[in-house]
Gaussian input, Z-matrix of N, CA and C with variables (Angstrom, degrees):
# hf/3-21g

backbone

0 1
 N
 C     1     B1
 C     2     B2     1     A1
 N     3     B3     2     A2     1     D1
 C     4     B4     3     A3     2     D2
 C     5     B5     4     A4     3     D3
 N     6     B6     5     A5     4     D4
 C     7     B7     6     A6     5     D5
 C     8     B8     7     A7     6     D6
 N     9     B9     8     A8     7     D7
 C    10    B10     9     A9     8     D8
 C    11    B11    10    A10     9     D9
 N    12    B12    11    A11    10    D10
 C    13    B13    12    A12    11    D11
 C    14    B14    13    A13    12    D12
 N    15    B15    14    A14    13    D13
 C    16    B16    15    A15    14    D14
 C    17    B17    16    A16    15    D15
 N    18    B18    17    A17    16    D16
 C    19    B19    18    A18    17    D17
 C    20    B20    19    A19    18    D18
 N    21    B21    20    A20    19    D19
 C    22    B22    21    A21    20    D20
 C    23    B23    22    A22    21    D21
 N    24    B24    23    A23    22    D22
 C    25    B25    24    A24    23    D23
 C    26    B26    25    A25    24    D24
 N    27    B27    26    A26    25    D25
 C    28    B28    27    A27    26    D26
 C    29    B29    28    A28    27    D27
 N    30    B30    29    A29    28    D28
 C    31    B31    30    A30    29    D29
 C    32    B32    31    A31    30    D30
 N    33    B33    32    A32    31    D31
 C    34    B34    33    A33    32    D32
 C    35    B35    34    A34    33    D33
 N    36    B36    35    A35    34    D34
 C    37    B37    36    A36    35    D35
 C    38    B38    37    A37    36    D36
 N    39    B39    38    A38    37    D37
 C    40    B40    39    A39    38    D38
 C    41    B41    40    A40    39    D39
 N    42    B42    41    A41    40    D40
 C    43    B43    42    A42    41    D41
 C    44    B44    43    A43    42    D42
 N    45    B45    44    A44    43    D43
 C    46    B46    45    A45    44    D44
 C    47    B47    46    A46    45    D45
 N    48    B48    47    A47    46    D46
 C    49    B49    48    A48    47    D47
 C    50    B50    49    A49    48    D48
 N    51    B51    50    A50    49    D49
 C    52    B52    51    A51    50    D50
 C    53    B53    52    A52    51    D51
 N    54    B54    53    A53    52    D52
 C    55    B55    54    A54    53    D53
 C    56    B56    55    A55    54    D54
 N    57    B57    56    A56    55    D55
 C    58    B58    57    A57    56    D56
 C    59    B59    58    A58    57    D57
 N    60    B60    59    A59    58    D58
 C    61    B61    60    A60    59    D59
 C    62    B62    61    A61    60    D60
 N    63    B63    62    A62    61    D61
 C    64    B64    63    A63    62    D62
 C    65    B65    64    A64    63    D63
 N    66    B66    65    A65    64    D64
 C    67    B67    66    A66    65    D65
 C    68    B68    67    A67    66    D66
 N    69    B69    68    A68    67    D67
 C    70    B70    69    A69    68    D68
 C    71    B71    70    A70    69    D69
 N    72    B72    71    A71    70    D70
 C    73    B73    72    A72    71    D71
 C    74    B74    73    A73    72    D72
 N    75    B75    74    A74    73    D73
 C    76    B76    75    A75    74    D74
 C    77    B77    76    A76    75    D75
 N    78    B78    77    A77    76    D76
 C    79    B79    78    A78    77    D77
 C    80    B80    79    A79    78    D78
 N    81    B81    80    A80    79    D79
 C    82    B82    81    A81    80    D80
 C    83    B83    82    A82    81    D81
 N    84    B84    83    A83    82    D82
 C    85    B85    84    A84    83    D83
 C    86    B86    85    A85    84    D84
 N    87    B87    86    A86    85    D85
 C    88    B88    87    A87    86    D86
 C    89    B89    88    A88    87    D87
 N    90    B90    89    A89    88    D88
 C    91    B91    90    A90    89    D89
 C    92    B92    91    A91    90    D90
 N    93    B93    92    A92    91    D91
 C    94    B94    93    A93    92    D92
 C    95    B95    94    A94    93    D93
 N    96    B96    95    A95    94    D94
 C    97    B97    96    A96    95    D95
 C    98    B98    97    A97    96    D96
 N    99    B99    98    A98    97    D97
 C   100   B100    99    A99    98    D98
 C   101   B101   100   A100    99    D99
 N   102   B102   101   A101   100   D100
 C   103   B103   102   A102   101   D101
 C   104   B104   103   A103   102   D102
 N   105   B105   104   A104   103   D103
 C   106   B106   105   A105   104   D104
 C   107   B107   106   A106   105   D105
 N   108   B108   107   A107   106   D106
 C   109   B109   108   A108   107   D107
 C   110   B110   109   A109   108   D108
 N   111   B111   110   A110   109   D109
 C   112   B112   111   A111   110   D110
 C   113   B113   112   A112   111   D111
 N   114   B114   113   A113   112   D112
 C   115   B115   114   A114   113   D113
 C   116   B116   115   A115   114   D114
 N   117   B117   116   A116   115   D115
 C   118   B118   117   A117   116   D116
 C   119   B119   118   A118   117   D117
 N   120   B120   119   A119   118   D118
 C   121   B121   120   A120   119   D119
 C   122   B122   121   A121   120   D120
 N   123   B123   122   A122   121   D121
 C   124   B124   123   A123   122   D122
 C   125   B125   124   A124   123   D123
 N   126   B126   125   A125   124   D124
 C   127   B127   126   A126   125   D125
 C   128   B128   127   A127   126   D126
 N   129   B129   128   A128   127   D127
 C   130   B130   129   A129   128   D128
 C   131   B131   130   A130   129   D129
 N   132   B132   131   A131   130   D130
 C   133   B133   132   A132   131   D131
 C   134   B134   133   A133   132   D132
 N   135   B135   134   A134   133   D133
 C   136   B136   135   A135   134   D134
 C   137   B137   136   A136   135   D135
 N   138   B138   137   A137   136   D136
 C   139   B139   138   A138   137   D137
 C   140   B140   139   A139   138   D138
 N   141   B141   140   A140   139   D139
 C   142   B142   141   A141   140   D140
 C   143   B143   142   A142   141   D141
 N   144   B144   143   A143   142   D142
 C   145   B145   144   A144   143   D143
 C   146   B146   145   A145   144   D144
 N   147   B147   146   A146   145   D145
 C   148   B148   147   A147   146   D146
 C   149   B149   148   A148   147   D147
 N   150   B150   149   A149   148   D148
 C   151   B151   150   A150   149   D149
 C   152   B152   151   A151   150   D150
 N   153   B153   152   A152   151   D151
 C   154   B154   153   A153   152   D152
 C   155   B155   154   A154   153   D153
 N   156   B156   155   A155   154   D154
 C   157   B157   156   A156   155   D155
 C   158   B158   157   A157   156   D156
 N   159   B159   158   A158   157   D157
 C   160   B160   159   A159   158   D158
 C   161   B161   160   A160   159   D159
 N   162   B162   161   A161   160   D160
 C   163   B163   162   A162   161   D161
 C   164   B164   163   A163   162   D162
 N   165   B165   164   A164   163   D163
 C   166   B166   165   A165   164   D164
 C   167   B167   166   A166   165   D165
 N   168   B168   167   A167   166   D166
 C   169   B169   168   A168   167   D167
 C   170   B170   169   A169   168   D168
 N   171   B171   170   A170   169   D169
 C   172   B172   171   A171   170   D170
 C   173   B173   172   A172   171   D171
 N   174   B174   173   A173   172   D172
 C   175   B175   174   A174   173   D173
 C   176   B176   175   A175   174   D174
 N   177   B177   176   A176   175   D175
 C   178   B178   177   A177   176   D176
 C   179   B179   178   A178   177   D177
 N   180   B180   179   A179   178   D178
 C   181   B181   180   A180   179   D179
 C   182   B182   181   A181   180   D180
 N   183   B183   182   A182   181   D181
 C   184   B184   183   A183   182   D182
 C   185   B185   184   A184   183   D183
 N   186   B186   185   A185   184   D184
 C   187   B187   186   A186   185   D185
 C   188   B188   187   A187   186   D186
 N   189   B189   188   A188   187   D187
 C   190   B190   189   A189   188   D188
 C   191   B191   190   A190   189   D189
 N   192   B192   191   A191   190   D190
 C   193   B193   192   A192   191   D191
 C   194   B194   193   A193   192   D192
 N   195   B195   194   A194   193   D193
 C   196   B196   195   A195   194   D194
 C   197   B197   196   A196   195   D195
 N   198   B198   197   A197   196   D196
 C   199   B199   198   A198   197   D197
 C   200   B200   199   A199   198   D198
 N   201   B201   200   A200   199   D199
 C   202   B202   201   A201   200   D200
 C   203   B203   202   A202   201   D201
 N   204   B204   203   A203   202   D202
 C   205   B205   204   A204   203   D203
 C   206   B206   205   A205   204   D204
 N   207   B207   206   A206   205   D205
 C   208   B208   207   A207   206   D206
 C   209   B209   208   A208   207   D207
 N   210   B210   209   A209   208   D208
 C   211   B211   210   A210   209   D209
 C   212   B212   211   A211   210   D210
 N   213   B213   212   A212   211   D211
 C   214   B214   213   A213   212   D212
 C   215   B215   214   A214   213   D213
 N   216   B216   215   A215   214   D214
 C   217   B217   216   A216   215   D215
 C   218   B218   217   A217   216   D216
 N   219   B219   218   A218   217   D217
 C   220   B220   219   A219   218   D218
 C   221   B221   220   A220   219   D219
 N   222   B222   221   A221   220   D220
 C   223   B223   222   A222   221   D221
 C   224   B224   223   A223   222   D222
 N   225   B225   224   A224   223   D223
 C   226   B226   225   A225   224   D224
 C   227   B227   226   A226   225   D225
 N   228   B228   227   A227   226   D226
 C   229   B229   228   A228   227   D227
 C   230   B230   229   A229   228   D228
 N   231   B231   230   A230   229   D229
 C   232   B232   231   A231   230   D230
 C   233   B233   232   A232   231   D231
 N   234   B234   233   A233   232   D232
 C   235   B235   234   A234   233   D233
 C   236   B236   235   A235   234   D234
 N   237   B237   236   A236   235   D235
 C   238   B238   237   A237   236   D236
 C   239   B239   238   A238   237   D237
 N   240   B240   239   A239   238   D238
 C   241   B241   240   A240   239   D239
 C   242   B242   241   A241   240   D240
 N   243   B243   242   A242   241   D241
 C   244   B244   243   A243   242   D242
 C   245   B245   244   A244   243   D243
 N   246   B246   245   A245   244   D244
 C   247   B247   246   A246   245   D245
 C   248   B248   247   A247   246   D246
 N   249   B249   248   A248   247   D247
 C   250   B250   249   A249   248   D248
 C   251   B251   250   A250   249   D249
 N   252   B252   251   A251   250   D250
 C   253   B253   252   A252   251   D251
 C   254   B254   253   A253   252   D252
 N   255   B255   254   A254   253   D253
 C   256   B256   255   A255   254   D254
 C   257   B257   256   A256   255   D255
 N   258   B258   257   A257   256   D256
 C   259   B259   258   A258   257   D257
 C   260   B260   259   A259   258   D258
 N   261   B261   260   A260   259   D259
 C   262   B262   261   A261   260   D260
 C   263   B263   262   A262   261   D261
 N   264   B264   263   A263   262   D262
 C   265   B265   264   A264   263   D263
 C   266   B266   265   A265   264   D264
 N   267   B267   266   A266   265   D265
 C   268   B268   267   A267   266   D266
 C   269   B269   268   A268   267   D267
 N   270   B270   269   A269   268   D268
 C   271   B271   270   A270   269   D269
 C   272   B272   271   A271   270   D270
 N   273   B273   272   A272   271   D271
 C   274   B274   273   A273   272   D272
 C   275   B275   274   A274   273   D273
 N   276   B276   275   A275   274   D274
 C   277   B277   276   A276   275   D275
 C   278   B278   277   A277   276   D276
 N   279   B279   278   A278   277   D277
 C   280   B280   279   A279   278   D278
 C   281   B281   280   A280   279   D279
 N   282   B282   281   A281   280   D280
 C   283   B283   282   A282   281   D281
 C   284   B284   283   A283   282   D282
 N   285   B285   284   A284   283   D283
 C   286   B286   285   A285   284   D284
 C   287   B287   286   A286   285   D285
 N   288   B288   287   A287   286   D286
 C   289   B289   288   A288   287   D287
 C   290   B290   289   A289   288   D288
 N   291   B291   290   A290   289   D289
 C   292   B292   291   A291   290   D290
 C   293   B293   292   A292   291   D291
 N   294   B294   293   A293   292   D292
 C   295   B295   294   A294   293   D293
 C   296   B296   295   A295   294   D294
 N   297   B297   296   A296   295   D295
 C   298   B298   297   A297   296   D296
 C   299   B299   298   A298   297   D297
 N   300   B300   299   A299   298   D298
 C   301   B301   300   A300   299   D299
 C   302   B302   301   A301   300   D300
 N   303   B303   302   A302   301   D301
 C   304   B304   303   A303   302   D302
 C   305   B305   304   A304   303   D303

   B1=1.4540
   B2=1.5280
   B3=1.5763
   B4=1.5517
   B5=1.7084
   B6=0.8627
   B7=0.9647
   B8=1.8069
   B9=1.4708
   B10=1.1665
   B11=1.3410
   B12=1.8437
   B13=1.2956
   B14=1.1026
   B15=1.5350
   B16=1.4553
   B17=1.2973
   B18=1.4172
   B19=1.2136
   B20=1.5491
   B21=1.5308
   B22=1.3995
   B23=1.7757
   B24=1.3381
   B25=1.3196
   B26=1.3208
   B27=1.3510
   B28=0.9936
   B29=1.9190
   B30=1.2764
   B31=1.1664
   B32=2.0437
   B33=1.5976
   B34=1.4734
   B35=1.7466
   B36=1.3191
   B37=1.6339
   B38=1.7275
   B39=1.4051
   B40=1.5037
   B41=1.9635
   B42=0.9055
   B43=2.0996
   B44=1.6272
   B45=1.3238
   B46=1.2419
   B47=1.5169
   B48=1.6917
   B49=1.9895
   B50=1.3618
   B51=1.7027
   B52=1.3852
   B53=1.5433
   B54=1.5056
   B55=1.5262
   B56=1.7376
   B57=1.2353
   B58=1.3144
   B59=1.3667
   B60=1.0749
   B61=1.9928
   B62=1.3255
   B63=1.3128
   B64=1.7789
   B65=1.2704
   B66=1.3478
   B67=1.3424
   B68=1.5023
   B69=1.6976
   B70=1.7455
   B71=1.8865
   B72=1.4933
   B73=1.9575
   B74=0.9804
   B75=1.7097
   B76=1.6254
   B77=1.4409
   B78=1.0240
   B79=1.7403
   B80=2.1306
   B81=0.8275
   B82=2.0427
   B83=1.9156
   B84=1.5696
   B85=1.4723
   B86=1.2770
   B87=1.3342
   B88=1.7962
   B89=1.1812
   B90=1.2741
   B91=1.7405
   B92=1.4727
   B93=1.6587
   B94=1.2695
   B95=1.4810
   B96=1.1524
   B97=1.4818
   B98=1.5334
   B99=1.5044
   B100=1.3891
   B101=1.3755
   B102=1.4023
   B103=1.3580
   B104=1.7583
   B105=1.8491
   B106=1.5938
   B107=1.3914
   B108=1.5513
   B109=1.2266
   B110=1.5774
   B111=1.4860
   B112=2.0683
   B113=1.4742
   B114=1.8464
   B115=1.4732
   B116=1.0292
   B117=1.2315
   B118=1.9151
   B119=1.3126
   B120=1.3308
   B121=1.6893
   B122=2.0694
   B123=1.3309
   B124=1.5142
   B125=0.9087
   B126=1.2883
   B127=1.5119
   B128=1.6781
   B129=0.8074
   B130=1.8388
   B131=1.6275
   B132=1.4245
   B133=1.7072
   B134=0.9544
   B135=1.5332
   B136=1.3345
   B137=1.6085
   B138=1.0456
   B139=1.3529
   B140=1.2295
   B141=1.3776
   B142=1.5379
   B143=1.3255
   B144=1.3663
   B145=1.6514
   B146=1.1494
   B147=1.9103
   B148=1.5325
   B149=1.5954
   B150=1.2540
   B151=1.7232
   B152=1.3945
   B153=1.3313
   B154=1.4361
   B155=1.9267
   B156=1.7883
   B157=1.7255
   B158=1.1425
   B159=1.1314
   B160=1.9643
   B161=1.6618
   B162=0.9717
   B163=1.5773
   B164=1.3934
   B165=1.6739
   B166=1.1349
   B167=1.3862
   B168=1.6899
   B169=1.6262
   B170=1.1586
   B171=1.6938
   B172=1.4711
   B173=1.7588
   B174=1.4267
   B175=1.6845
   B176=1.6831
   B177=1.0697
   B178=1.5090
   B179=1.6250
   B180=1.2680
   B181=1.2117
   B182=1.7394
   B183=1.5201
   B184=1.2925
   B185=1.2231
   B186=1.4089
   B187=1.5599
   B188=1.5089
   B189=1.0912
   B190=1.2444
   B191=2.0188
   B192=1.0923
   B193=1.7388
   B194=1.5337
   B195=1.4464
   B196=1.5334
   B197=1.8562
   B198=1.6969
   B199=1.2150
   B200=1.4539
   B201=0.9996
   B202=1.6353
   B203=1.8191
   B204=1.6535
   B205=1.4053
   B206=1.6534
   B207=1.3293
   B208=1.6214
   B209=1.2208
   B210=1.9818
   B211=1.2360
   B212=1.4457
   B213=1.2252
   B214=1.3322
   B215=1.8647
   B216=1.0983
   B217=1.5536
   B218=1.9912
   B219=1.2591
   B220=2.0292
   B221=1.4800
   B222=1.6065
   B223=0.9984
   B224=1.8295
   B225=1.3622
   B226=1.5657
   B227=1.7625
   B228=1.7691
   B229=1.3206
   B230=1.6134
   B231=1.6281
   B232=1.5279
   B233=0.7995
   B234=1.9442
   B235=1.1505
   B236=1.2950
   B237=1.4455
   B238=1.7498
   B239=1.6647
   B240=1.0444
   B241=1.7269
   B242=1.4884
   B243=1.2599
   B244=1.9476
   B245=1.2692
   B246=1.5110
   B247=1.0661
   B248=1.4119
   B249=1.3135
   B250=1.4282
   B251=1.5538
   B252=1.7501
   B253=1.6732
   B254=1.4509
   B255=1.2437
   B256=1.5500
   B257=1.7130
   B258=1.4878
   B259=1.3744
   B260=1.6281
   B261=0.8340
   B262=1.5986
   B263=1.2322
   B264=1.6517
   B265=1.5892
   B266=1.4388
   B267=0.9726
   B268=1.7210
   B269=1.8201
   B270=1.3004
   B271=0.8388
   B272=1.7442
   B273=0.9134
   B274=1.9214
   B275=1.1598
   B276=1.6001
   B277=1.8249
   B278=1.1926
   B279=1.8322
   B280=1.2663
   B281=1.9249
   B282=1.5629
   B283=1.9361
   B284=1.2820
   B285=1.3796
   B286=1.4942
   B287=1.2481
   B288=1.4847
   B289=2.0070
   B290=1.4472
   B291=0.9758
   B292=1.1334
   B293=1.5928
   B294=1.5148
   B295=1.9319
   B296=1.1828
   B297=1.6468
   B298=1.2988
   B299=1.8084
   B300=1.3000
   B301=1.0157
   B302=1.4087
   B303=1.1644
   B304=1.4070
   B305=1.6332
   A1=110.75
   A2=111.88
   A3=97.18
   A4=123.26
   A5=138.70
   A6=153.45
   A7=109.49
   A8=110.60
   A9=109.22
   A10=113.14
   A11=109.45
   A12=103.94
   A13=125.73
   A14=138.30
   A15=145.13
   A16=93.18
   A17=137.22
   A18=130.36
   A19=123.81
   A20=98.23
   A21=115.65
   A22=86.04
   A23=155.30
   A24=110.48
   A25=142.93
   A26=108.90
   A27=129.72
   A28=122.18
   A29=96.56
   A30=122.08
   A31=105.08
   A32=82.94
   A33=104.44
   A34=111.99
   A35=113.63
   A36=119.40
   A37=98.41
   A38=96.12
   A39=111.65
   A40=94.92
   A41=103.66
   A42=85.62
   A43=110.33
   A44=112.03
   A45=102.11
   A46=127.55
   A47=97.56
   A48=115.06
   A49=93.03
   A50=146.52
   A51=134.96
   A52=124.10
   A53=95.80
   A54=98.22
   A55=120.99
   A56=115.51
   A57=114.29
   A58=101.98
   A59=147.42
   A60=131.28
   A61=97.20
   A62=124.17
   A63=104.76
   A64=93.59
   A65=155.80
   A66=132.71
   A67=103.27
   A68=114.98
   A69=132.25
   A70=101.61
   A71=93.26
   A72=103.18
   A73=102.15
   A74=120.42
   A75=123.03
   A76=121.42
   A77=118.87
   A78=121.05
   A79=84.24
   A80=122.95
   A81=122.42
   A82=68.99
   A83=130.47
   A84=114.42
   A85=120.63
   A86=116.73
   A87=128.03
   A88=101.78
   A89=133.72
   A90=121.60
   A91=126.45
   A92=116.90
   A93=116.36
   A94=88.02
   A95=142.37
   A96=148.70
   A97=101.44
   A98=113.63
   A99=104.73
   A100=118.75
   A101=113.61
   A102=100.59
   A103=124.40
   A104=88.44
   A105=94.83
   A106=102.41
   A107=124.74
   A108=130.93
   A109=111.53
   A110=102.67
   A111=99.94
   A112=82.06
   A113=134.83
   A114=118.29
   A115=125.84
   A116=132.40
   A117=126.64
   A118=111.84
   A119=134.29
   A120=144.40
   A121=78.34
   A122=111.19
   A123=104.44
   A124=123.12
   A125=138.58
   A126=152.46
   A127=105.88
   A128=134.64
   A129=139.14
   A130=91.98
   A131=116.57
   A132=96.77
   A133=117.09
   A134=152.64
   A135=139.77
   A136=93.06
   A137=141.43
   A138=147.94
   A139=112.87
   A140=126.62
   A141=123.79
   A142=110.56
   A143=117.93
   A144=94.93
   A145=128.04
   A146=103.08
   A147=111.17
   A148=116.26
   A149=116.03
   A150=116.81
   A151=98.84
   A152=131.79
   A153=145.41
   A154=119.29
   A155=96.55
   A156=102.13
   A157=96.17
   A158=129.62
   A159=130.38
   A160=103.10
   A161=105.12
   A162=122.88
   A163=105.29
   A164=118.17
   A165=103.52
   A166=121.54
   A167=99.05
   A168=115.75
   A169=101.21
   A170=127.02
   A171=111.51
   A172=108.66
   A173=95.22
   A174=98.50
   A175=101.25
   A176=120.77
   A177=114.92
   A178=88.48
   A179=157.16
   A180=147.13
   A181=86.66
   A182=117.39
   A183=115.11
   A184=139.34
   A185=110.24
   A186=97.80
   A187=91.50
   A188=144.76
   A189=156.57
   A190=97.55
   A191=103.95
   A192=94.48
   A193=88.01
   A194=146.49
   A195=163.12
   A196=82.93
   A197=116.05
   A198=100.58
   A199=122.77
   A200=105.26
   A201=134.86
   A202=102.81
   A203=85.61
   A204=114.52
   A205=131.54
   A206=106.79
   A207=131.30
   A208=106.14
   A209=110.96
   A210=105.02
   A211=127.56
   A212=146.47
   A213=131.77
   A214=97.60
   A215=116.29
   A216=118.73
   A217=105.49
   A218=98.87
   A219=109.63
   A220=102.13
   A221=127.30
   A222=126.09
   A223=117.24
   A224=115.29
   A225=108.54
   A226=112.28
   A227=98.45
   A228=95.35
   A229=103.32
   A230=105.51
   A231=105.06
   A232=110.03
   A233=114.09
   A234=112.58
   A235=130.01
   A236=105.31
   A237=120.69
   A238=107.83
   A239=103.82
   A240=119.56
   A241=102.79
   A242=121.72
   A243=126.63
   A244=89.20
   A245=121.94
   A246=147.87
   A247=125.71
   A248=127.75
   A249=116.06
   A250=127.11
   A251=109.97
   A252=105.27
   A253=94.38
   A254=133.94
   A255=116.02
   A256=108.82
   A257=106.94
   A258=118.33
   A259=111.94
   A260=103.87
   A261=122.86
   A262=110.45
   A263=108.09
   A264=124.32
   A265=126.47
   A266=102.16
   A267=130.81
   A268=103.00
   A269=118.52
   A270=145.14
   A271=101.71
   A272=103.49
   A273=119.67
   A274=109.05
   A275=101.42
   A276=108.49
   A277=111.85
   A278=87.46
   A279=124.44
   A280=131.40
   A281=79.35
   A282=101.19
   A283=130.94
   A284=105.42
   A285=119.15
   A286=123.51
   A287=103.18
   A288=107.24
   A289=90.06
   A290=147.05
   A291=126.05
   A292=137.73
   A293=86.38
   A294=93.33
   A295=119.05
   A296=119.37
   A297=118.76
   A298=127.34
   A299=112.00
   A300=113.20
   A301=98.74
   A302=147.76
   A303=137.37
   A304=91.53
   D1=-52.22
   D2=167.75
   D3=-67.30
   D4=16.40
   D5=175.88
   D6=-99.49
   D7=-30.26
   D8=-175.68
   D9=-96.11
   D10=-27.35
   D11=165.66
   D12=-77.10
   D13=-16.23
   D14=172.42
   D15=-56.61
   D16=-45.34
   D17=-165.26
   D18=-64.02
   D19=-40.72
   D20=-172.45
   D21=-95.27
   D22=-8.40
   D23=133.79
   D24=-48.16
   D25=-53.57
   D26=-165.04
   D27=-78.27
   D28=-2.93
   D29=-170.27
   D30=-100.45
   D31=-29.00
   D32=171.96
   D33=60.61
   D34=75.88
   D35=-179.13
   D36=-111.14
   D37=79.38
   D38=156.27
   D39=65.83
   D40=32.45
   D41=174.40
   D42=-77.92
   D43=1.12
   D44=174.94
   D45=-74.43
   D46=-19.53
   D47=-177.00
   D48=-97.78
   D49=19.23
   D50=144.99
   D51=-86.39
   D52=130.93
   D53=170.79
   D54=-55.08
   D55=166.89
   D56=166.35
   D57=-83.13
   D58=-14.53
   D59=170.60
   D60=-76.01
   D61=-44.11
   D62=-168.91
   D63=-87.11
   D64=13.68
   D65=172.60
   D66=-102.90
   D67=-33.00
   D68=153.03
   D69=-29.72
   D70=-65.21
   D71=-170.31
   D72=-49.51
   D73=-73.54
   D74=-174.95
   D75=-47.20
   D76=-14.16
   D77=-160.84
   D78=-107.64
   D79=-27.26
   D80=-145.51
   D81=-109.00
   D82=-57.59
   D83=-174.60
   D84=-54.76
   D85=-27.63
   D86=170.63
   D87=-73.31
   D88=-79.50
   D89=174.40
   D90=-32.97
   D91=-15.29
   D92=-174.52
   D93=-86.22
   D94=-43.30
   D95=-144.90
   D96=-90.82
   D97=-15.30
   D98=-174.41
   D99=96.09
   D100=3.66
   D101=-170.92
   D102=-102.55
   D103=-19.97
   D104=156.09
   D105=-118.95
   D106=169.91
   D107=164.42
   D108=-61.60
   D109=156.83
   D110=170.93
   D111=-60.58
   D112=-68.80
   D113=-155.87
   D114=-53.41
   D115=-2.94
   D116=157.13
   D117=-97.73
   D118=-1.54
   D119=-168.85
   D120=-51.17
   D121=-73.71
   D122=-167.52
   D123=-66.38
   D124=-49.16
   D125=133.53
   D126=5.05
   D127=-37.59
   D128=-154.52
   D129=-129.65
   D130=-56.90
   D131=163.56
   D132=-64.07
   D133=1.49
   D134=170.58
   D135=-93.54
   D136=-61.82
   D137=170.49
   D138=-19.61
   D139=-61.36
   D140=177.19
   D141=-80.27
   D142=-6.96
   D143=174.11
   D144=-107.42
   D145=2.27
   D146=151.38
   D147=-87.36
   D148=-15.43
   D149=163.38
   D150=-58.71
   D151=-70.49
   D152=-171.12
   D153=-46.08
   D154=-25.14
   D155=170.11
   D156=-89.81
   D157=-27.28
   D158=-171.94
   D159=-65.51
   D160=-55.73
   D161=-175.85
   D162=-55.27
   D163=-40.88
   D164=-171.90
   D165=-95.61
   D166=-11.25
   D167=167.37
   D168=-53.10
   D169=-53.08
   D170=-150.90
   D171=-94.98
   D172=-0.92
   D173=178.20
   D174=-81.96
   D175=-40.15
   D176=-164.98
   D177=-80.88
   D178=-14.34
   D179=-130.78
   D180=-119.22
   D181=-47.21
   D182=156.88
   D183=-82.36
   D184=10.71
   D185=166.06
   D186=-104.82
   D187=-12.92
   D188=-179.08
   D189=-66.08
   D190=-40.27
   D191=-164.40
   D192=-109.82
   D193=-9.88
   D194=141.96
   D195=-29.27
   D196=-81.85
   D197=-158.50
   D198=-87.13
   D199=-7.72
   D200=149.48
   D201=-10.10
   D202=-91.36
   D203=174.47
   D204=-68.03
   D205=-3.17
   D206=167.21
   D207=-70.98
   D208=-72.24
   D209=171.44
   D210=-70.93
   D211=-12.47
   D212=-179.95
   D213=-86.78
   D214=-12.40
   D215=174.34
   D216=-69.55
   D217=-40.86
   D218=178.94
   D219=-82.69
   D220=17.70
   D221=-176.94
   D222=19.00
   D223=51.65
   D224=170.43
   D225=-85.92
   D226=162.58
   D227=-174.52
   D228=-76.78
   D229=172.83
   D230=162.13
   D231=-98.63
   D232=174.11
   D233=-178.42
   D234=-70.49
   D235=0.02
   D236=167.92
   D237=-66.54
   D238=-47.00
   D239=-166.05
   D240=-69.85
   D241=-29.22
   D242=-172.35
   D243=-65.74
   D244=152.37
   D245=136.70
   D246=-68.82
   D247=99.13
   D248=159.33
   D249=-15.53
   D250=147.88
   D251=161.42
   D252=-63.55
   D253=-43.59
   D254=-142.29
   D255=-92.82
   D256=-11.60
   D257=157.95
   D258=-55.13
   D259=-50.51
   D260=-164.16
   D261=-61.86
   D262=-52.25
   D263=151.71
   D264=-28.53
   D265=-65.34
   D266=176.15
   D267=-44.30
   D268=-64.20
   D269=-179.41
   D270=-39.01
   D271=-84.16
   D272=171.30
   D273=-25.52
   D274=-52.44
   D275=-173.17
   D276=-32.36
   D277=-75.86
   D278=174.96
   D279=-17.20
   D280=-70.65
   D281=147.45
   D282=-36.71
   D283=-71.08
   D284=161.94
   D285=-25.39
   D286=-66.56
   D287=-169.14
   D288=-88.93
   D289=7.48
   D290=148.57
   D291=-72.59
   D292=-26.39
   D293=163.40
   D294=-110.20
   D295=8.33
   D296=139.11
   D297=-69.78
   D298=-11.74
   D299=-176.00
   D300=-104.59
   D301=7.67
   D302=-167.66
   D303=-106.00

């Protein structure tokens, strides 16, 4: 059985959407059964719940470059590239007294 759960860490089937009490339960119900020792009960819950931050490092890291590449695909401007209202304003002024002055 530990052999089967190393697998399914490492294989990585979603441990990132488990709490630490049910991964505590699942890991303390296998030690009750004999199949891990109590001395790895923590040892193996610490293990999957740095698999489970890994997993979720690299999930947010790709939906992160997912929308990344969404928006530069809709070619929108950034918010560097927008023009202010009060730019815009400025602008008119600008315009303005200029064909008051002509």
């Amino acid at each position: 059985m530990k052999d089967l759960l190393e697998k399914i860490i490492n294989i990585g089937l979603g441990v990132f959407a488990i709490s630490k009490e049910k991964v505590e339960k699942f890991v303390n119900e296998l030690a009750e059964k004999g199949e891990i020792s109590k001395n790895e009960v923590q040892e193996m819950v610490n293990k999957i719940m740095e698999k489970g931050e890994e997993q979720r490092k690299e999930l947010n890291d790709y939906i992160a470059k997912q929308v990344e590449n969404i928006l530069n695909k809709m070619n929108l401007a950034t918010k560097s590239e927008v023009i202010s209202e009060e730019r815009i304003r400025e602008i008119i002024r600008e315009e303005l007294s200029k064909q008051k002055n002509e």
